[in-house]
C-alpha positions as CSV (number, residue, x, y, z in Angstrom):
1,X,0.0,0.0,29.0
2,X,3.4,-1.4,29.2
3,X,3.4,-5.2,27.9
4,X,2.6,-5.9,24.8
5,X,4.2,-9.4,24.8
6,X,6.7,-11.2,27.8
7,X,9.2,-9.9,25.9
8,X,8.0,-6.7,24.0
9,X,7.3,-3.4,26.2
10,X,6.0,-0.1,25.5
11,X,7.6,2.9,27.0
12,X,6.3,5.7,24.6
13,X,4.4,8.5,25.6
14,X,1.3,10.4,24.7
15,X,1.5,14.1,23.5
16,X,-2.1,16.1,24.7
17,X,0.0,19.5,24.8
18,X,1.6,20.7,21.5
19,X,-1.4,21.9,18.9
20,X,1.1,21.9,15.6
21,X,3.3,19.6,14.7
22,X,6.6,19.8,13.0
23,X,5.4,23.9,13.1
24,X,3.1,22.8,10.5
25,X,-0.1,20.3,11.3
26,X,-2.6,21.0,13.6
27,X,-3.0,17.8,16.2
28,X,-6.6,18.1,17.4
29,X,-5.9,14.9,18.9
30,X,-2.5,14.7,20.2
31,X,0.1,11.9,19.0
32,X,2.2,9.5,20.3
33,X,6.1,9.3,20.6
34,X,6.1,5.3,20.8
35,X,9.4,3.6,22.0
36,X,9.7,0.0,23.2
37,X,11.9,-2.5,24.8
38,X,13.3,-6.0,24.1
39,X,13.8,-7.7,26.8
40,X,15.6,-11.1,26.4
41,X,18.8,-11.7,28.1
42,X,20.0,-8.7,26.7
43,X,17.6,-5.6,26.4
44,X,17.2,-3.4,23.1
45,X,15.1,-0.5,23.4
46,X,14.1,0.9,20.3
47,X,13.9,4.8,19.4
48,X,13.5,6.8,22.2
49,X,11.2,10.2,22.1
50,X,10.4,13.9,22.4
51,X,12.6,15.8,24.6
52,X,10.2,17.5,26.3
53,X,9.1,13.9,27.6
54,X,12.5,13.3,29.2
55,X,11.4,12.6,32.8
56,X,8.5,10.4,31.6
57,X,10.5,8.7,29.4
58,X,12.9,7.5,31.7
59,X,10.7,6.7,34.1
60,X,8.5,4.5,32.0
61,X,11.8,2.4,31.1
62,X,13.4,2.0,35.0
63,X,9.8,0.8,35.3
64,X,9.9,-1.9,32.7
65,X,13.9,-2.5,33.5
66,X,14.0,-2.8,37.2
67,X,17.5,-2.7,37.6
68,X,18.6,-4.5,34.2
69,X,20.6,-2.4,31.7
70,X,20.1,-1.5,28.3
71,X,22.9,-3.4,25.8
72,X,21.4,-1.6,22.9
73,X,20.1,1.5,21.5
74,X,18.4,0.5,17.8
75,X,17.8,4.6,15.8
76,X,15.6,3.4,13.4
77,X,15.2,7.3,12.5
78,X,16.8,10.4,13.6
79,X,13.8,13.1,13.2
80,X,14.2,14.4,16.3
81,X,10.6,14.0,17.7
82,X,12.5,10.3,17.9
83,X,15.8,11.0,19.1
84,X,16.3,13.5,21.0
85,X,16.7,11.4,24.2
86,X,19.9,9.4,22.5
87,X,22.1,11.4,24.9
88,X,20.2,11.0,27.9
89,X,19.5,7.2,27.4
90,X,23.8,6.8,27.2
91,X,24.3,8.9,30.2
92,X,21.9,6.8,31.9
93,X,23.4,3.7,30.2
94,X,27.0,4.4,29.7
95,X,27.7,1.0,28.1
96,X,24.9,0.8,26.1
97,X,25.6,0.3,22.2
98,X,23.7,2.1,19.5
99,X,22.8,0.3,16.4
100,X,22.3,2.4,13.8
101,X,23.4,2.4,9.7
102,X,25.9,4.3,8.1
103,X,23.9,7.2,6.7
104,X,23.1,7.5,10.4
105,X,26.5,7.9,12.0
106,X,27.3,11.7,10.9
107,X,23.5,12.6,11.8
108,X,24.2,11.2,15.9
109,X,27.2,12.6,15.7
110,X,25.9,16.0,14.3
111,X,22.9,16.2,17.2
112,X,24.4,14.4,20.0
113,X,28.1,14.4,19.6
114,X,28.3,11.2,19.9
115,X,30.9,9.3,17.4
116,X,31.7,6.1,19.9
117,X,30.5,2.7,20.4
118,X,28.1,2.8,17.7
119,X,27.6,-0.5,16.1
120,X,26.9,0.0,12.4
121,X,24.7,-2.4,10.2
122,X,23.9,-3.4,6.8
123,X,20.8,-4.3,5.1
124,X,20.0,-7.7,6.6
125,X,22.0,-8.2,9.3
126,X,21.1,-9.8,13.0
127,X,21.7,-9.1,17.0
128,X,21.2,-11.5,19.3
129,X,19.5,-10.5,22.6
130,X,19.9,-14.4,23.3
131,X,17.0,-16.0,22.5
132,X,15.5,-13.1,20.5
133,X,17.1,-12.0,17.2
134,X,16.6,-8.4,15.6
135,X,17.4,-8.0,11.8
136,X,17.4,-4.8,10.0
137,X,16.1,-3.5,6.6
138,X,17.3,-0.3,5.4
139,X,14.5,1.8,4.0
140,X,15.8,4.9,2.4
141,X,13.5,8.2,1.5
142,X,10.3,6.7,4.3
143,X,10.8,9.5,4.9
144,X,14.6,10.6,6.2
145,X,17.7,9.0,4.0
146,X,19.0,6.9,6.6
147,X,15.5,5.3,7.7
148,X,15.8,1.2,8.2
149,X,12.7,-0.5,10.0
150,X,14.2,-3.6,12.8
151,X,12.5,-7.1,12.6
152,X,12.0,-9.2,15.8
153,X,11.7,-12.6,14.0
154,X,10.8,-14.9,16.8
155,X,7.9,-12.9,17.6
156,X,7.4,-11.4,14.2
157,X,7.1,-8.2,15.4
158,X,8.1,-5.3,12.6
159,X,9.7,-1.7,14.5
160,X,8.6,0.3,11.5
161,X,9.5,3.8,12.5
162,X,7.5,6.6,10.9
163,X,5.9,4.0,8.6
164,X,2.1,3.0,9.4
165,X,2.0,5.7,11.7
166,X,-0.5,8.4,12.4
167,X,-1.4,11.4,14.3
168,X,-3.5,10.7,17.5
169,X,-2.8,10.0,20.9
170,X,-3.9,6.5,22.2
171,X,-6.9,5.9,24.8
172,X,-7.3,3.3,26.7
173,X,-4.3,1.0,25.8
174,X,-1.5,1.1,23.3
175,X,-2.2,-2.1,20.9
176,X,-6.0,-1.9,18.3
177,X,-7.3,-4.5,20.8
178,X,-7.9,-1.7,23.1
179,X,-6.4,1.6,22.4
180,X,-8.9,4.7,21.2
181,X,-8.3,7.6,19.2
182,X,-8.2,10.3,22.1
183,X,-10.6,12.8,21.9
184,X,-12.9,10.9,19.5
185,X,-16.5,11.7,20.2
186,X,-18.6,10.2,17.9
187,X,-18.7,6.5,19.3
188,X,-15.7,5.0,17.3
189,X,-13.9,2.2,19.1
190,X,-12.9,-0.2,16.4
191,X,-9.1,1.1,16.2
192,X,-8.1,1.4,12.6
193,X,-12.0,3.3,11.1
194,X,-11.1,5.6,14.2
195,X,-7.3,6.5,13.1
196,X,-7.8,6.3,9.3
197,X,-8.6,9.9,8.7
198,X,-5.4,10.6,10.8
199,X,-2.7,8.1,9.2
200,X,-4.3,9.5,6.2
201,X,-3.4,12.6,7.0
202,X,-0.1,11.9,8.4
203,X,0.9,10.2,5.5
204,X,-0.5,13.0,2.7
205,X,1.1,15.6,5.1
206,X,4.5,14.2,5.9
207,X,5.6,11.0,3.5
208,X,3.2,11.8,0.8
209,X,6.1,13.0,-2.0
210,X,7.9,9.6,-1.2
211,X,5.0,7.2,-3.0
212,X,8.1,5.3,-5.2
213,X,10.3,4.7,-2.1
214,X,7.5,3.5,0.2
215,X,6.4,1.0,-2.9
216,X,9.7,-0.2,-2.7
217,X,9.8,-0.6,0.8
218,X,6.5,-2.6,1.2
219,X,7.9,-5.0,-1.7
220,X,11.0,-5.4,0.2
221,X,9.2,-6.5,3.2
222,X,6.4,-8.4,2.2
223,X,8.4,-11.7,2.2
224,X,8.2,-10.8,5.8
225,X,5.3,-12.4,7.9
226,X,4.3,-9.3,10.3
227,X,2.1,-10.1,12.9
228,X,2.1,-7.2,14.8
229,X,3.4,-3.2,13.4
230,X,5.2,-1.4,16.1
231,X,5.0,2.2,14.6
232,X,6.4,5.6,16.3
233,X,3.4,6.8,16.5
234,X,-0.3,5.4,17.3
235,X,-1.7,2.3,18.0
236,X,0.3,-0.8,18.0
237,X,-1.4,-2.8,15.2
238,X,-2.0,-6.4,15.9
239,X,-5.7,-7.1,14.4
240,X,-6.0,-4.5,11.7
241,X,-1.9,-5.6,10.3
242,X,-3.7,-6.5,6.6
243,X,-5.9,-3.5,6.1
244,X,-2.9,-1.3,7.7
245,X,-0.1,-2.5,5.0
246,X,-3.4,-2.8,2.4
247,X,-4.0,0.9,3.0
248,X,-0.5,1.9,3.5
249,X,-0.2,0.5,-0.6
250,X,-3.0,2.4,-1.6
251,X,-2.0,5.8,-0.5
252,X,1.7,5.2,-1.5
253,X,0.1,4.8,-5.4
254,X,-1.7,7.4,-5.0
255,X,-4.8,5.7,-5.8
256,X,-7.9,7.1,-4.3
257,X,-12.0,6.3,-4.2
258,X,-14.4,8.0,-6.4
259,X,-15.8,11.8,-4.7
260,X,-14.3,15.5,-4.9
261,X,-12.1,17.6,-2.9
262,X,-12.6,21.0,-3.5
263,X,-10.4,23.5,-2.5
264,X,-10.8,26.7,-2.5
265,X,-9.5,30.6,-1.3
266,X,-11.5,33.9,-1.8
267,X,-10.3,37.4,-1.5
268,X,-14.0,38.9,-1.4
269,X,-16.0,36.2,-1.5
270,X,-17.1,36.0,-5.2
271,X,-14.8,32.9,-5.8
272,X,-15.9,31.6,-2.0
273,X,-19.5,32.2,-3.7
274,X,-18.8,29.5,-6.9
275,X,-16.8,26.9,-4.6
276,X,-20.4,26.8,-2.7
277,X,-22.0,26.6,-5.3
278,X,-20.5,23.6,-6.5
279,X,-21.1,22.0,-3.5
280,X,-24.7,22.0,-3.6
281,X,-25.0,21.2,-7.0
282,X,-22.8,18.0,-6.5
283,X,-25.0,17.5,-3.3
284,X,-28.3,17.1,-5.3
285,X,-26.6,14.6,-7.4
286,X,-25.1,12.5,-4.4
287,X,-21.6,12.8,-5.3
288,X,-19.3,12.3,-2.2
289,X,-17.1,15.6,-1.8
290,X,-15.3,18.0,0.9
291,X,-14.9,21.5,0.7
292,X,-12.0,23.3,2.3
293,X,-11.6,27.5,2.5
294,X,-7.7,27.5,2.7
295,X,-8.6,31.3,3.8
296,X,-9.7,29.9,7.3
297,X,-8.0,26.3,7.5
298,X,-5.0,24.8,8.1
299,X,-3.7,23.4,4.3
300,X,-3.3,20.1,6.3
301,X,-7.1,19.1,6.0
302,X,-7.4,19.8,1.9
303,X,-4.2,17.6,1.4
304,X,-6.1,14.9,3.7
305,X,-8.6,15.1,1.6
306,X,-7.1,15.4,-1.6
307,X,-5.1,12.3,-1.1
308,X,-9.0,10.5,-0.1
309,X,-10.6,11.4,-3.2
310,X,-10.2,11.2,-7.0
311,X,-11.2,14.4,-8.4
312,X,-9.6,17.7,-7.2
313,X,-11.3,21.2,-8.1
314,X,-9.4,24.1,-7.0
315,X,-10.6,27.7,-7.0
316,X,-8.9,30.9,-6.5
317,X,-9.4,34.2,-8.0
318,X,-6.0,36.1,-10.0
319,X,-4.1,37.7,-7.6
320,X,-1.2,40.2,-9.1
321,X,-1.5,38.2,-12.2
322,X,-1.1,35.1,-10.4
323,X,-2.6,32.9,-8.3
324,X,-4.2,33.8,-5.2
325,X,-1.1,32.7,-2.6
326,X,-3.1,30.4,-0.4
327,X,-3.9,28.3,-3.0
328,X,-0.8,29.1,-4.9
329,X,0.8,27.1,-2.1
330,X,-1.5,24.0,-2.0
331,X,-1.6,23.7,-5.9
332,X,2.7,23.6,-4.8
333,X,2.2,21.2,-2.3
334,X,0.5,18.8,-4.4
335,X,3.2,19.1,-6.9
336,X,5.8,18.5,-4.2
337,X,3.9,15.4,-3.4
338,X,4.3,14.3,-7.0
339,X,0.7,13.9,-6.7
340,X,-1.0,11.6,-9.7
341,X,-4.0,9.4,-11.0
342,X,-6.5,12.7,-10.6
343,X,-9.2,14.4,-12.1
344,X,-9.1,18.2,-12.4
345,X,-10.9,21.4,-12.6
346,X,-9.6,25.2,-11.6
347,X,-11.8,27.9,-10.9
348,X,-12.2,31.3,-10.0
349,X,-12.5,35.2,-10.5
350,X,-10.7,38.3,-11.9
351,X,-11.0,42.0,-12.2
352,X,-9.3,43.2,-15.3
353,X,-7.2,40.0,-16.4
354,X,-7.7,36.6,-15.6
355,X,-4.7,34.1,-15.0
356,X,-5.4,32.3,-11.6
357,X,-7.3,29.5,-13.8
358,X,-4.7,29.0,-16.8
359,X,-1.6,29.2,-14.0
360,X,-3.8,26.2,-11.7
361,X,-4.1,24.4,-15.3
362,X,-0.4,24.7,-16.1
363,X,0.3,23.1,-12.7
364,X,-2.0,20.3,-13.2
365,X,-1.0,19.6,-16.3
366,X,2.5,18.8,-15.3
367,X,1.3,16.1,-12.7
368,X,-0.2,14.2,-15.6
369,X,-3.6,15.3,-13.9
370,X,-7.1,14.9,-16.6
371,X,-8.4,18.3,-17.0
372,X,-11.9,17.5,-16.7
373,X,-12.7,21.2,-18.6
374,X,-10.8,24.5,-19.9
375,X,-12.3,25.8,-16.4
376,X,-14.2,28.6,-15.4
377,X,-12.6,31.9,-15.3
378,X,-15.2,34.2,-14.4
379,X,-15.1,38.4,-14.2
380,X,-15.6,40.6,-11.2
381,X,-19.0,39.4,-9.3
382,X,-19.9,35.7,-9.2
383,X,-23.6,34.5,-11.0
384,X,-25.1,31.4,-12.0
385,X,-24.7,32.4,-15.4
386,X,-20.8,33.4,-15.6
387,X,-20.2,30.5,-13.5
388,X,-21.7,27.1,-14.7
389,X,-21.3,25.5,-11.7
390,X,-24.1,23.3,-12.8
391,X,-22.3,22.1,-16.1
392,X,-19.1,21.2,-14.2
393,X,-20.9,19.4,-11.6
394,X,-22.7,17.4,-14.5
395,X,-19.5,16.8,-16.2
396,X,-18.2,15.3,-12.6
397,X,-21.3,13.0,-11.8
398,X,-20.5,11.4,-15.2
């Protein structure tokens, strides 16, 4: 799956092996460490990849290369799942010279060592490859400080680094022509339905706090016309370009369609008991919603999810006057994602003093989220009738 165009070449690699990602997300279905090649009279190749790939990753560029030489190294981001090979790529290709922006310089310097023939850009500034001219934007906080995206005008073709990216390796090919979401069982072949559960998930997980920066980066480049989105990771996107930026807007406002994530945690099952509850009674009234146990889950799926839908209800019972710590951390998460634009309800139970509710309020509060109700602090064992699950779930089909 090397071409993409005469002139543009993948050299990326799929991931199938590591299960967590950044020590963090589970990867059920892999990802992709995309790099690619400009080949014009002068060759660019853009990012490189994870180290563990080194072998591959060489290999798939003397492939594409023959025996031409690389004249440029464009870092578009340092996270090192990106750029770990910078050292190997200038052993291999002593002459090569990296382009790169200022806030990048100390960060090559501090991984690699490497302080020389760098060739340092500014915000709108051009290379020639000869008949093939790359420009680059910087785009601060998406999600690393010295992040800039590269523009191949001719073929206008955007290198966006992490942005519009997504967990998931690629079957089958590497562009939404023809790439699938590895691992997907359930029939889906149209690329972007198969990988939007996964870029949403990549984006609530890993860019989600940095809504006002990514705003400002889509405004900054939509004078742009993008015809194809050459992300680090996933598909390249060449047919699904509109609903991909479209998508990309929505989740950076935080702006979400109308169902329920509820989240929950339970110590001994009586707060597990009302989460359930609420389930079935929003069930019978066909309103869309998820449930998540953060007891037996990886926190990765709820803030999926919570990003997806506009009305979060969160249970956990008091735990040394406090809230129960799994929860504790989600309800942290969302506030570290500066989270907004939601609906909310807290739930849950208590043995001799109930704070878990009031504390998950508090929290809410300060995101500017609605608090659909007081919520429902219950005592010792869950019922029906200390726990109106029925009420809420009537206040939330309204």
């Amino acid at each position: 799956m090397g071409k993409i165009t005469e002139k543009i070449r993948y050299v990326g690699v799929n991931d199938l092996n590591k299960v967590i990602f950044e020590g963090m997300w589970p990867l059920p279905f892999g990802v992709t460490y995309n790099s690619y090649l400009v080949v014009d009279e002068k060759v660019a190749l853009i990012d490189t990849a994870e180290a563990g790939f080194a072998s591959e990753y060489m290999d798939n560029i003397r492939k594409e290369l023959g025996g031409k030489q690389i004249d440029y190294l464009v870092v578009n981001h340092m996270e090192p799942d990106h750029s770990s090979l910078i050292k190997m790529v200038r052993d291999a290709y002593p002459a090569v010279r990296i382009v790169c922006n200022a806030k990048t310089v100390p960060m090559i310097k501090g991984y690699h060592g490497i302080s020389e023939n760098l060739h340092v850009v500014k915000e709108g500034e051009s290379i020639s490859l000869g008949n093939s001219t790359l420009t680059f934007y910087m785009a601060p906080m998406v999600h690393w400080p010295e992040t800039m995206v590269t523009y191949f005008n001719e073929e206008k073709t955007l290198f966006s680094g992490d942005a519009f990216g997504t967990f998931g390796a690629v079957d089958g090919g590497i562009t939404d022509s023809d790439a699938g979401l590895t691992g997907c069982t359930d029939g889906c072949r149209d690329t972007f339905d198969a990988f939007k559960d996964e870029m949403r998930r990549y984006y609530s997980n890993i860019v989600g706090k940095f809504g006002l920066t990514v705003q400002a980066a889509l405004k900054k480049l939509s004078g742009l016309e993008i015809a194809r989105i050459c992300s680090t990771h996933g598909p390249v996107w060449e047919k699904n370009v509109g609903e991909v930026v479209s998508y990309y807007d929505r989740l950076s406002k935080y702006e979400a369609e109308d169902g329920v994530c509820i989240v929950y945690a339970s110590m001994y099952g009586n707060t597990a008991q009302a989460a359930k509850a609420l389930s079935a009674e929003l069930q019978k009234r066909g309103v869309p919603h998820v449930l998540h146990n953060l007891c037996t889950e990886n926190v990765s799926y709820a803030y999926r999810d919570a990003f997806k839908y506009n009305t979060l209800v969160v249970g956990a019972p008091t735990y040394n006057n406090d809230i129960f710590p799994p929860v504790y951390n989600f309800m942290y998460g969302i506030s570290a994602r500066l989270m907004k634009n939601r609906r909310f309800a807290a739930f849950g139970s208590f043995t001799w003093a109930g704070a878990s509710v009031r504390l998950m309020n508090e929290m809410a509060s300060k995101l500017g989220f609605e608090l659909l109700t007081e919520g429902i602090s219950f005592p010792q064992a869950y019922s029906p009738e200390k726990c109106d699950m029925a009420a809420l779930a009537d206040l939330i089909a309204e």
